[in-house]
C-alpha positions as CSV (number, residue, x, y, z in Angstrom):
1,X,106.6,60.5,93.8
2,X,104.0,58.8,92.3
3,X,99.9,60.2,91.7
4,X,96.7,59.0,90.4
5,X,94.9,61.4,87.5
6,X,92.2,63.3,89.3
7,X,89.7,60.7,91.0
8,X,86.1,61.3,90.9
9,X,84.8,61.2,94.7
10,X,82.2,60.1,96.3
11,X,81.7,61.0,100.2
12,X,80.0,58.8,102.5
13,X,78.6,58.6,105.7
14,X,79.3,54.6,106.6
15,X,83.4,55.8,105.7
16,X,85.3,57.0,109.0
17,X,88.1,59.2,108.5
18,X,90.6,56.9,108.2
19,X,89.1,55.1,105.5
20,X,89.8,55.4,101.5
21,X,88.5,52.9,99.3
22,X,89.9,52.9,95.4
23,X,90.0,50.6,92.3
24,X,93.0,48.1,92.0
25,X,93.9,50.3,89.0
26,X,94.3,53.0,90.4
27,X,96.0,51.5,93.5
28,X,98.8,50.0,90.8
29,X,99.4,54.1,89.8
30,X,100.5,54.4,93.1
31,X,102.3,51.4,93.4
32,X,99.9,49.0,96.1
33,X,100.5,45.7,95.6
34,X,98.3,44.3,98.1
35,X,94.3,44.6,99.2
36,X,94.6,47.2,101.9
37,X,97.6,49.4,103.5
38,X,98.4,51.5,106.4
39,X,99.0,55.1,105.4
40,X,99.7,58.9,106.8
41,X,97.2,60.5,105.4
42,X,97.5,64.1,104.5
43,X,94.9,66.6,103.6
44,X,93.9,70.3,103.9
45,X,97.4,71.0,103.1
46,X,99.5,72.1,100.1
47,X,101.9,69.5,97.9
48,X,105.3,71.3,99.6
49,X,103.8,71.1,103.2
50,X,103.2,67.4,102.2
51,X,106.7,66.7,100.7
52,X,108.6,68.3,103.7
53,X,106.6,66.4,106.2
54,X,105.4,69.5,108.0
55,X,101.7,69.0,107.8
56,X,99.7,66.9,110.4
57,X,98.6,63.5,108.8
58,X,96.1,60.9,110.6
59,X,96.8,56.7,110.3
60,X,94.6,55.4,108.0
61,X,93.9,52.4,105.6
62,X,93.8,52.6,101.5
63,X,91.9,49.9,100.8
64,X,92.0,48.5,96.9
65,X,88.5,46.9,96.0
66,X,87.2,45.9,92.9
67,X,83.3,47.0,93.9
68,X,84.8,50.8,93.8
69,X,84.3,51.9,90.4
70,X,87.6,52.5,88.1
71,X,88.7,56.5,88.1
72,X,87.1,57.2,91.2
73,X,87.3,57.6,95.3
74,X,85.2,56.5,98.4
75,X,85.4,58.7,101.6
76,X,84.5,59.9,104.6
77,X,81.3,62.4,104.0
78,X,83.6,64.3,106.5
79,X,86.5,64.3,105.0
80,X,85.4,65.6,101.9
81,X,83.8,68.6,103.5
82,X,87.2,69.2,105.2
83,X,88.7,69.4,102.3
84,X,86.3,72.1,100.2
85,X,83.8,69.4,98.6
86,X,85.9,68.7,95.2
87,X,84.7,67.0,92.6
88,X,87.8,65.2,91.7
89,X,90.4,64.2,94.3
90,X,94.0,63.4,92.4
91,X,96.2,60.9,95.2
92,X,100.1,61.1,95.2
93,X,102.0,58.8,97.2
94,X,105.8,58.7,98.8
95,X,106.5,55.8,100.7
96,X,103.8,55.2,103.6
97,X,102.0,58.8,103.0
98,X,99.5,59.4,100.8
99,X,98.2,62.9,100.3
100,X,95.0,64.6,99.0
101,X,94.9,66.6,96.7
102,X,91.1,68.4,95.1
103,X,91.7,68.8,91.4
């Protein structure tokens, strides 16, 4: 499974939920090779519920853009409050499911 280091976020109200914008960079950790992807996105969860597939995920784009500053992430103002307000957000990745982790 493959992760980013821990991501500095930054939540925002344009963002809807399904939206996560990170540097090319960091979108190579996690093995994106192209601008924007489809994704299950999984958050408020643990890394085992995540790994089993037992936690409830929403669709969602990743989108790679250079305008996003290197080490960090753009969200959802919501989203972040979902998940506890963190700081730093680290991303791991299997396959088509990306899953947020505070760190």
């Amino acid at each position: 499974m493959k992760h980013t280091a821990a991501l500095a976020v930054l939540g925002d109200f344009s963002f809807d939920e399904k939206t996560i914008n990170i540097h090319p960079n960091d979108g190579f950790d996690l093995g994106f090779m192209v601008t924007n992807e489809v994704v299950r996105i999984y958050f408020g969860c643990t890394l085992q519920e995540f790994q089993e597939d037992s936690a409830q995920a929403i669709y969602g784009k990743i989108h790679l853009k250079n305008e996003c500053r290197n080490g960090s992430i753009e969200l959802s103002l919501r989203t972040v409050e979902k998940i506890g307000k963190p700081k730093k957000i680290a991303i791991f990745r299997d396959q088509d499911r990306i899953f947020l982790q505070p760190a």
